[in-house]
The first five atom37 places (N, CA, C, CB, O) and aatype in JSON, in Angstrom:
{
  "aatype": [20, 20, 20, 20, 20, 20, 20, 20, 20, 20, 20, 20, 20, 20, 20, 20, 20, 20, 20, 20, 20, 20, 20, 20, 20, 20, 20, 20, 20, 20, 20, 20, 20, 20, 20, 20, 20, 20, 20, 20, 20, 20, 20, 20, 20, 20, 20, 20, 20, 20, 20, 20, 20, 20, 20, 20, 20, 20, 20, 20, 20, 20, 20, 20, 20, 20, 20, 20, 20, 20, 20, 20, 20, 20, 20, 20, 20, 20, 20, 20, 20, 20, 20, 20, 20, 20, 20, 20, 20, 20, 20, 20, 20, 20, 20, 20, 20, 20, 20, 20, 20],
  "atom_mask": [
    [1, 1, 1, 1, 1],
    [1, 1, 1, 1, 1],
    [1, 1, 1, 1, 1],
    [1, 1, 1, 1, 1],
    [1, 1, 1, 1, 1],
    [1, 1, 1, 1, 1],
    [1, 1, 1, 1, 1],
    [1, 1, 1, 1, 1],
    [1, 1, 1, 1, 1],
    [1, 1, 1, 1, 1],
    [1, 1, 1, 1, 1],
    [1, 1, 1, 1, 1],
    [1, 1, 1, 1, 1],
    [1, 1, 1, 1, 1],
    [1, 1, 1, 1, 1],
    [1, 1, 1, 1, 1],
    [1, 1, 1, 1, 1],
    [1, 1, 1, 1, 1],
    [1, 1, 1, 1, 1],
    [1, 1, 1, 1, 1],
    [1, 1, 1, 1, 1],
    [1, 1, 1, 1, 1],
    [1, 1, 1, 1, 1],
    [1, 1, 1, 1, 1],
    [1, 1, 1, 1, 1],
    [1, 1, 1, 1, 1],
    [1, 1, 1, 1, 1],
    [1, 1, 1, 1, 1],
    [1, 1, 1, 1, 1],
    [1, 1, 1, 1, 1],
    [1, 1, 1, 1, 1],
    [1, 1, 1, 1, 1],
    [1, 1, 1, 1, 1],
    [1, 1, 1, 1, 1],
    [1, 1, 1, 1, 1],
    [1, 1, 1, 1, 1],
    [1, 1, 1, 1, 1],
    [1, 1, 1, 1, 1],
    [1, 1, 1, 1, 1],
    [1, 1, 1, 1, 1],
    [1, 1, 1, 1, 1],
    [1, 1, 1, 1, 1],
    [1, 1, 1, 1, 1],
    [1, 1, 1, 1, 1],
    [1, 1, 1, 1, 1],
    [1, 1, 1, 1, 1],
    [1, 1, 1, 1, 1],
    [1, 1, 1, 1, 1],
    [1, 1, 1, 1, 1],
    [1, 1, 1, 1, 1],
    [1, 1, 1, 1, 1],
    [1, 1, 1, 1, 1],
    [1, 1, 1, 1, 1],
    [1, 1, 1, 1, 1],
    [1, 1, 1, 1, 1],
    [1, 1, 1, 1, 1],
    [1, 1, 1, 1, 1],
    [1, 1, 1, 1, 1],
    [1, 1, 1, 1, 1],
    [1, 1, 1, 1, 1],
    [1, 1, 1, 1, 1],
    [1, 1, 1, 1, 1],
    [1, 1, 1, 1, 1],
    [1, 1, 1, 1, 1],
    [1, 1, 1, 1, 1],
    [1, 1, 1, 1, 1],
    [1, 1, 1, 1, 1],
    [1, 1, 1, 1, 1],
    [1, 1, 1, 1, 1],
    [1, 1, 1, 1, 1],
    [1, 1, 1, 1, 1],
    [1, 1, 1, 1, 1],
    [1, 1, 1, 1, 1],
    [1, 1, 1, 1, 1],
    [1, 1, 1, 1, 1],
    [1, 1, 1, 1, 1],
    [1, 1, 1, 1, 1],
    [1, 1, 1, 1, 1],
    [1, 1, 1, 1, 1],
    [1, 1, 1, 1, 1],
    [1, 1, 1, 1, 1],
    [1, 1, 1, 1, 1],
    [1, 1, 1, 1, 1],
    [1, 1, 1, 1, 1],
    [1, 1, 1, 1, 1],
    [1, 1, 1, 1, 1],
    [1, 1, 1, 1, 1],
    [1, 1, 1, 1, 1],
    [1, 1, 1, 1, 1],
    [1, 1, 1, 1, 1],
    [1, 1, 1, 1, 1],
    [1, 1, 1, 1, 1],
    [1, 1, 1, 1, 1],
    [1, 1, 1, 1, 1],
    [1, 1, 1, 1, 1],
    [1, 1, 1, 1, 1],
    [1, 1, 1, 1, 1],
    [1, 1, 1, 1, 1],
    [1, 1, 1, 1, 1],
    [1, 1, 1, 1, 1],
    [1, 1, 1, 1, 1]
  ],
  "atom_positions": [
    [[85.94, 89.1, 110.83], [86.13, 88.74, 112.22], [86.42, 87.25, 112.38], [84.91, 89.11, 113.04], [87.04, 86.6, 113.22]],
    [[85.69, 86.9, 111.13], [86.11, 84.83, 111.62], [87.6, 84.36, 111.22], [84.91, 83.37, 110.43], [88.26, 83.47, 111.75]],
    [[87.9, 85.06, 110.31], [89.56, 84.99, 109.98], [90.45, 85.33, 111.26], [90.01, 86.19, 108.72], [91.53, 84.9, 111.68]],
    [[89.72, 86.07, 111.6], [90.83, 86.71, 112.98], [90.74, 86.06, 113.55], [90.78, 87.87, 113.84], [91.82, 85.54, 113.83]],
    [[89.35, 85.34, 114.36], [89.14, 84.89, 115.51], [89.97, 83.46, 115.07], [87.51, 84.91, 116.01], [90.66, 83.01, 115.98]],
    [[89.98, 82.9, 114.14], [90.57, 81.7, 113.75], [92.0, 81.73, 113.97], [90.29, 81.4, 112.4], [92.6, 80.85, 114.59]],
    [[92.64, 82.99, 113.32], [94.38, 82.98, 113.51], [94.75, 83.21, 114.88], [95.2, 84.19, 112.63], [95.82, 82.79, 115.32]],
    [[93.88, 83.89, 115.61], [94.48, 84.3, 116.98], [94.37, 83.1, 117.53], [93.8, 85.46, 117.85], [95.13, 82.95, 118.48]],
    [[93.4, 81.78, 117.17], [93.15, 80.59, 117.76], [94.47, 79.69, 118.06], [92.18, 79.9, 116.89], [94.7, 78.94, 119.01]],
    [[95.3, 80.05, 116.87], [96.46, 79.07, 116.61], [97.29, 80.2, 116.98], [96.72, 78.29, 115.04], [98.33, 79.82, 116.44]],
    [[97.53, 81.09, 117.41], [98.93, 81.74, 117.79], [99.1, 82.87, 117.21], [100.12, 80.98, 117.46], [99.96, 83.67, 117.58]],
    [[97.98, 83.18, 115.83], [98.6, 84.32, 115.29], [98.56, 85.43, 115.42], [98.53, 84.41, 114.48], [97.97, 85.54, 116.5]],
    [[98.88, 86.8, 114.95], [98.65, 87.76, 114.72], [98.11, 88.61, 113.54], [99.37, 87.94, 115.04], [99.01, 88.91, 112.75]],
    [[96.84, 89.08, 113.19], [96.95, 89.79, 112.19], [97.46, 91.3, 112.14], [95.88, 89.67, 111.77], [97.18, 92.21, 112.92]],
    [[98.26, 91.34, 111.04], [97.89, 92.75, 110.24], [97.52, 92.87, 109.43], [98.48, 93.49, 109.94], [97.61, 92.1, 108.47]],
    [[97.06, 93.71, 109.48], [96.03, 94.83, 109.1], [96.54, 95.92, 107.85], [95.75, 95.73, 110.54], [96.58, 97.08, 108.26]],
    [[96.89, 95.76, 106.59], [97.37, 96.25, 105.43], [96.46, 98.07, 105.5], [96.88, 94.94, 103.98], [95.69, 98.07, 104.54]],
    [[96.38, 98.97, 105.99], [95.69, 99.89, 105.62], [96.34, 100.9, 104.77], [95.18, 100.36, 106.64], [96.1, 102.07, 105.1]],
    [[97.19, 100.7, 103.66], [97.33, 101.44, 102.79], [96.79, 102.08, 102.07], [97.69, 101.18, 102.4], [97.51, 102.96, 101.6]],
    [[95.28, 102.07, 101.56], [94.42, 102.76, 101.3], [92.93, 102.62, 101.83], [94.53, 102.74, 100.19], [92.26, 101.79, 101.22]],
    [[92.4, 103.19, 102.7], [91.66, 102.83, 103.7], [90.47, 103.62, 103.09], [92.22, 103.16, 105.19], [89.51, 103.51, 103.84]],
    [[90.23, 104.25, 102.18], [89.27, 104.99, 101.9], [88.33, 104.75, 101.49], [89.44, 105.62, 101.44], [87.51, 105.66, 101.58]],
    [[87.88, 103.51, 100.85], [86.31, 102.8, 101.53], [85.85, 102.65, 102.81], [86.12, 101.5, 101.28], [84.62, 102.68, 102.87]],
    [[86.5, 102.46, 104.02], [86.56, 102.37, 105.32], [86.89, 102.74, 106.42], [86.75, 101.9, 105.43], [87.2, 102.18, 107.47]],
    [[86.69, 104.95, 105.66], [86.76, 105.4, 106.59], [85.62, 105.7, 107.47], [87.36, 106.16, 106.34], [85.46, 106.73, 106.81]],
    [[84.93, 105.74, 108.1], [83.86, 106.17, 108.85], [82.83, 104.66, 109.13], [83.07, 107.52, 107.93], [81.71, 104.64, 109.66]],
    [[83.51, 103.6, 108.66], [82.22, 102.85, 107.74], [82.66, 101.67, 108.93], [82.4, 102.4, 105.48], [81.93, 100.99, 109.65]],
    [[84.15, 101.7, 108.84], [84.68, 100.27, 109.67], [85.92, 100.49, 110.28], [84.94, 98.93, 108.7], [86.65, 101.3, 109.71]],
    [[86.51, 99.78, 111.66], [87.39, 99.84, 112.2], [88.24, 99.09, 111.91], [87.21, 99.85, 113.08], [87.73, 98.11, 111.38]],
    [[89.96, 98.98, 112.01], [90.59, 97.82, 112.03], [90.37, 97.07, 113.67], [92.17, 98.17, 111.57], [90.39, 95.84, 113.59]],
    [[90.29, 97.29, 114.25], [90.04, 96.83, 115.67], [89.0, 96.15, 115.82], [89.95, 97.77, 116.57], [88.98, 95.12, 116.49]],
    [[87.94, 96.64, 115.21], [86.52, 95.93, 115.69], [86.54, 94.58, 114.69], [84.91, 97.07, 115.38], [85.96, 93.52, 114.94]],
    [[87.23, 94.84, 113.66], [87.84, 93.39, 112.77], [88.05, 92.48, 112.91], [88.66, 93.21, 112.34], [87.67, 91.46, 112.32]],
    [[89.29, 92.76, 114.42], [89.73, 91.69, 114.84], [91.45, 91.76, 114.68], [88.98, 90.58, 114.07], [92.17, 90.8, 114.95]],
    [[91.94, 92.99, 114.22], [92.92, 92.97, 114.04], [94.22, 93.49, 115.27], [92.73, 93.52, 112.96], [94.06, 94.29, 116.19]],
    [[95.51, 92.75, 114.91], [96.39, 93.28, 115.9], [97.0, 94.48, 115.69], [97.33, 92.48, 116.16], [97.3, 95.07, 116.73]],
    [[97.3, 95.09, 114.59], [98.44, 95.76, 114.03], [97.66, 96.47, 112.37], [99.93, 94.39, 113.83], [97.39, 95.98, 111.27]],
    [[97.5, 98.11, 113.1], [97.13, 98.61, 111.3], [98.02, 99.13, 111.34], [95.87, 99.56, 110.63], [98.76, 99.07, 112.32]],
    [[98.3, 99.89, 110.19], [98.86, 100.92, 109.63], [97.94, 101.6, 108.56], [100.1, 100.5, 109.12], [97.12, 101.08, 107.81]],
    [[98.39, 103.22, 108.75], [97.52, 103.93, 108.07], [98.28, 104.87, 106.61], [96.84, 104.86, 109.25], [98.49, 106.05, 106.87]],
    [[98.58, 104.51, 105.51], [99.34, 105.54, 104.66], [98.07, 106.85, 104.34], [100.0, 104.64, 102.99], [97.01, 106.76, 103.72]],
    [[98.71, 108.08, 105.08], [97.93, 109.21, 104.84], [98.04, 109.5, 103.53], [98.25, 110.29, 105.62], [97.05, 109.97, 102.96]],
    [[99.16, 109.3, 102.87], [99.39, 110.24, 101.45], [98.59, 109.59, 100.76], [100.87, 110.37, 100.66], [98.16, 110.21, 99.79]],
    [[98.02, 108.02, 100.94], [97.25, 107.45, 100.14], [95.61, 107.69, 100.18], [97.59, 106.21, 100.32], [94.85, 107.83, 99.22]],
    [[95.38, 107.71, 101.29], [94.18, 107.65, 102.06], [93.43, 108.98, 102.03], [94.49, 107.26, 103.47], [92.24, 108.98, 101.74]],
    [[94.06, 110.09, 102.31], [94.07, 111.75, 102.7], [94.46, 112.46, 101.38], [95.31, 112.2, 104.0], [93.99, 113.57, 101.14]],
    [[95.46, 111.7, 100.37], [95.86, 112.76, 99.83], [96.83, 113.86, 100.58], [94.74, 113.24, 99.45], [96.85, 115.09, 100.55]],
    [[97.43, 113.1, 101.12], [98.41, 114.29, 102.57], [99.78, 113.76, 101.45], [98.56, 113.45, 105.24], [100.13, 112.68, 100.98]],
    [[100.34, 115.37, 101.33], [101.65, 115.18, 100.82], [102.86, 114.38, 101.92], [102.1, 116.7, 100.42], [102.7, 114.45, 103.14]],
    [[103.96, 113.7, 101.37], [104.83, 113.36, 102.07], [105.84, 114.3, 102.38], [105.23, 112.4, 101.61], [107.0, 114.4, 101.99]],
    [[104.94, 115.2, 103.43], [105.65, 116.0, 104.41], [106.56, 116.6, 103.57], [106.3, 115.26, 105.59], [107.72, 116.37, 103.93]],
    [[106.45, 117.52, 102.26], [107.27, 118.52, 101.86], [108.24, 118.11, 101.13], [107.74, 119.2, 102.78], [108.8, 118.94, 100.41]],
    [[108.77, 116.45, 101.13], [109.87, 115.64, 100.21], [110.49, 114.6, 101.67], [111.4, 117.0, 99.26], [111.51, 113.92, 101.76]],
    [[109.52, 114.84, 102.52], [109.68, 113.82, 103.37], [109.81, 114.42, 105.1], [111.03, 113.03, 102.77], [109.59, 115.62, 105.32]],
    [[110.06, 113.75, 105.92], [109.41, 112.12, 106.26], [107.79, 112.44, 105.97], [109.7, 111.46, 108.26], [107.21, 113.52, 106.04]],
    [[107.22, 111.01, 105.6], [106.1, 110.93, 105.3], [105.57, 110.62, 106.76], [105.89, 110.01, 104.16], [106.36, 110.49, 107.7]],
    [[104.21, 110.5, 106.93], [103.41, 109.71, 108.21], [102.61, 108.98, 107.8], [102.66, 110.45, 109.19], [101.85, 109.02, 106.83]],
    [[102.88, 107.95, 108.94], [101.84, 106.75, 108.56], [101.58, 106.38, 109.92], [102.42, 105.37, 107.55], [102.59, 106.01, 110.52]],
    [[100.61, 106.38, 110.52], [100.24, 105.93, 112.51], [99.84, 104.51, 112.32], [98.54, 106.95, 113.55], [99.0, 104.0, 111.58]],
    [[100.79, 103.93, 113.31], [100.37, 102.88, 113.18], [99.94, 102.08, 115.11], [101.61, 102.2, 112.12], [100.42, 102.03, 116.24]],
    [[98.66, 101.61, 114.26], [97.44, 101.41, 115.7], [98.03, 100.18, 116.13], [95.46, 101.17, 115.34], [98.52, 99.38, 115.34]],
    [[97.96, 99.95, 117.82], [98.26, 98.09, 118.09], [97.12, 97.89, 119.03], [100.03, 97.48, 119.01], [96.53, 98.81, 119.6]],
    [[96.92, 96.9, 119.11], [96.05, 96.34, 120.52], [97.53, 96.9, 121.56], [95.55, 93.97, 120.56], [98.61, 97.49, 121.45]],
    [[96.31, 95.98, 122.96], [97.05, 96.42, 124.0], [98.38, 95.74, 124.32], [96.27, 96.38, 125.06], [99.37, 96.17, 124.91]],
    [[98.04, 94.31, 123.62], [99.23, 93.35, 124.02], [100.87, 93.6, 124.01], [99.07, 92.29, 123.18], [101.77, 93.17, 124.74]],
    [[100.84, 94.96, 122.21], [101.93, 94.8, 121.22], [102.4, 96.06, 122.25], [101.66, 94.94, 119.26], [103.58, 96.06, 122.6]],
    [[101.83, 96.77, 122.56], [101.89, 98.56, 123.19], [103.67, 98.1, 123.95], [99.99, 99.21, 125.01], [104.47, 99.03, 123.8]],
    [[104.05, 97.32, 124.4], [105.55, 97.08, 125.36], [107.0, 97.02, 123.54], [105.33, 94.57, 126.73], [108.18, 97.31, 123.39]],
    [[105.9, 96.49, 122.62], [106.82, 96.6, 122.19], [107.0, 97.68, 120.72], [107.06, 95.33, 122.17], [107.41, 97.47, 119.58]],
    [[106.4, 99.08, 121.53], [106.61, 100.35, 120.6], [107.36, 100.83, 121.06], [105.73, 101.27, 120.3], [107.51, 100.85, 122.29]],
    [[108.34, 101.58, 119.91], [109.39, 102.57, 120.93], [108.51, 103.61, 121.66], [110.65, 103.54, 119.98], [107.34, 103.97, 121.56]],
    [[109.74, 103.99, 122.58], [108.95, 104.76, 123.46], [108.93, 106.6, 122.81], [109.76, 104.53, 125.15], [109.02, 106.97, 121.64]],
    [[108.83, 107.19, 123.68], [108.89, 109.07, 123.42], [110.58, 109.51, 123.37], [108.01, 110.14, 125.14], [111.41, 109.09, 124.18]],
    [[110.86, 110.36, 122.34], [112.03, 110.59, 121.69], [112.47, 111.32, 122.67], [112.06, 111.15, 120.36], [113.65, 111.59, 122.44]],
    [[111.98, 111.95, 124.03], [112.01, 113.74, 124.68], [112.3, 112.45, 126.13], [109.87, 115.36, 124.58], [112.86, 112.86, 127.15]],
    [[111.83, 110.91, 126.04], [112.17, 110.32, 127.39], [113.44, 109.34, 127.43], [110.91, 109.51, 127.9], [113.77, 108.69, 128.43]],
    [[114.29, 109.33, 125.85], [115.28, 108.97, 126.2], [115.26, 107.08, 126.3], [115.49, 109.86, 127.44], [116.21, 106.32, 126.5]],
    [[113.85, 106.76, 126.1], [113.48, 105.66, 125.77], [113.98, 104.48, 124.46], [112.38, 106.06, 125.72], [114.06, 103.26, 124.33]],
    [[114.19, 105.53, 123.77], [114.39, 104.67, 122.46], [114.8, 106.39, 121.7], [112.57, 103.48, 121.72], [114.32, 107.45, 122.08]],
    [[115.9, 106.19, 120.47], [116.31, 106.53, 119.15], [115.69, 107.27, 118.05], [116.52, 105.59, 118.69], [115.25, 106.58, 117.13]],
    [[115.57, 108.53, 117.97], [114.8, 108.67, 116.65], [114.76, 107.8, 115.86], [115.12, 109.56, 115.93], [115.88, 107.3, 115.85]],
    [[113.89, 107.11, 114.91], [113.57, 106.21, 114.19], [113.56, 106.91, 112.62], [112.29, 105.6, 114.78], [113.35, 106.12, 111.7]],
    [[113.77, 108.38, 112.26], [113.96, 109.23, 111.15], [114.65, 110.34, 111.26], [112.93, 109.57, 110.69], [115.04, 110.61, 112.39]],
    [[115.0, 111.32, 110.11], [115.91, 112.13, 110.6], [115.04, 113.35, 110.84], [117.12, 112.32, 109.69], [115.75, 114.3, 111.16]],
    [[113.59, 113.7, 110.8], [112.85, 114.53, 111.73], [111.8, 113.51, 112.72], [111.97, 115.69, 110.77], [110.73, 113.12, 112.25]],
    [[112.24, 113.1, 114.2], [111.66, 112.19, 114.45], [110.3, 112.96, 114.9], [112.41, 111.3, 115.33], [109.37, 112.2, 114.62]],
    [[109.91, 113.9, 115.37], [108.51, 114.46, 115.28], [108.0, 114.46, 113.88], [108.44, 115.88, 115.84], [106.81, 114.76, 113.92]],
    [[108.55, 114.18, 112.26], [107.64, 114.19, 111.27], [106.85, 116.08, 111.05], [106.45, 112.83, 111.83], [106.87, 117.08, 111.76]],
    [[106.37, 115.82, 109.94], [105.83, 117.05, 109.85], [104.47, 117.21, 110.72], [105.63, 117.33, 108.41], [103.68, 116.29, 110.88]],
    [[104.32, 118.4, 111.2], [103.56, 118.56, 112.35], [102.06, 119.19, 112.08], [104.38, 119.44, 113.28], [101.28, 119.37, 113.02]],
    [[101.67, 119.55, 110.53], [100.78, 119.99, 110.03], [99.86, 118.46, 109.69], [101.29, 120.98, 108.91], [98.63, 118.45, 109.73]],
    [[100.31, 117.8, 109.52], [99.58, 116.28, 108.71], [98.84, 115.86, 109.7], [100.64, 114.88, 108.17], [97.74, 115.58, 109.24]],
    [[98.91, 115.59, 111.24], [98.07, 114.5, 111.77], [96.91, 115.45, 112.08], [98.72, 113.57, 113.12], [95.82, 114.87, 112.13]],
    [[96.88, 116.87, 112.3], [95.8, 117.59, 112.73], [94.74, 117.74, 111.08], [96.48, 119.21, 113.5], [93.51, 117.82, 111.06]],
    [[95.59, 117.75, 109.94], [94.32, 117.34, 108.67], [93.8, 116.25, 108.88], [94.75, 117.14, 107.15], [92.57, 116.15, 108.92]],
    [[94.72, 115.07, 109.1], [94.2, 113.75, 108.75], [92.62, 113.97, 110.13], [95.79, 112.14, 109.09], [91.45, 113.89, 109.76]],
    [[92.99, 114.2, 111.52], [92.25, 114.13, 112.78], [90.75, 114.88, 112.27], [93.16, 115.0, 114.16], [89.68, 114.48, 112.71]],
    [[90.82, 115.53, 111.72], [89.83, 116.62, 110.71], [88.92, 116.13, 109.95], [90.52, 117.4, 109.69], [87.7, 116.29, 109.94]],
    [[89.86, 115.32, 109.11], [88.95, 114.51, 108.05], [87.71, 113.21, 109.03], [90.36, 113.47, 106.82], [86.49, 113.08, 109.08]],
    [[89.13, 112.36, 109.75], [88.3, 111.4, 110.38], [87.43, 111.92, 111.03], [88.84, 110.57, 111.12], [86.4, 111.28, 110.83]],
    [[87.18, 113.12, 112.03], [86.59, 113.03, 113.09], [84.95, 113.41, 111.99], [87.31, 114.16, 114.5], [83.84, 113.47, 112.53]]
  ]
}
């Protein structure tokens, strides 16, 4: 938290590396850290295959500040699929939601 509270002092932003989060699941938040920006690799973390030979998922958390600058919903015309299945495989976030909860 004192790293954070220090960079946000001068302007910064952290992220938050959560590529393998599996000491810290249940145990610790990226948020309560102090952080701006996680990301979560399931295939690392979960053991969740990459969606069959792909697209993989990875959710990635922001504070409230960054939220203007996520694309928006693919169905509002907001912004571009960002992959070539932009819903991703649809079996992965309800394991991963499973494990965490």
């Amino acid at each position: 938290r004192h790293l954070c509270a220090l960079i946000h002092e001068h302007g910064g932003q952290v992220y938050f590396d959560g590529a393998n989060l599996n000491a810290l699941v249940g145990l610790a938040r990226p948020g309560d850290i102090g952080a701006d920006v996680c990301h979560m690799n399931l295939h690392k973390t979960f053991c969740i295959p990459h969606g069959g030979g792909g697209p993989g998922v990875g959710p990635i958390g922001v504070r409230a500040h960054l939220k203007p600058y996520l694309p928006g919903h693919v169905t509002e015309g907001s912004a571009h699929a960002v992959a070539a299945a932009p819903f991703g495989s649809a079996s992965i976030l309800p394991i991963t939601w499973m494990y965490i909860r």
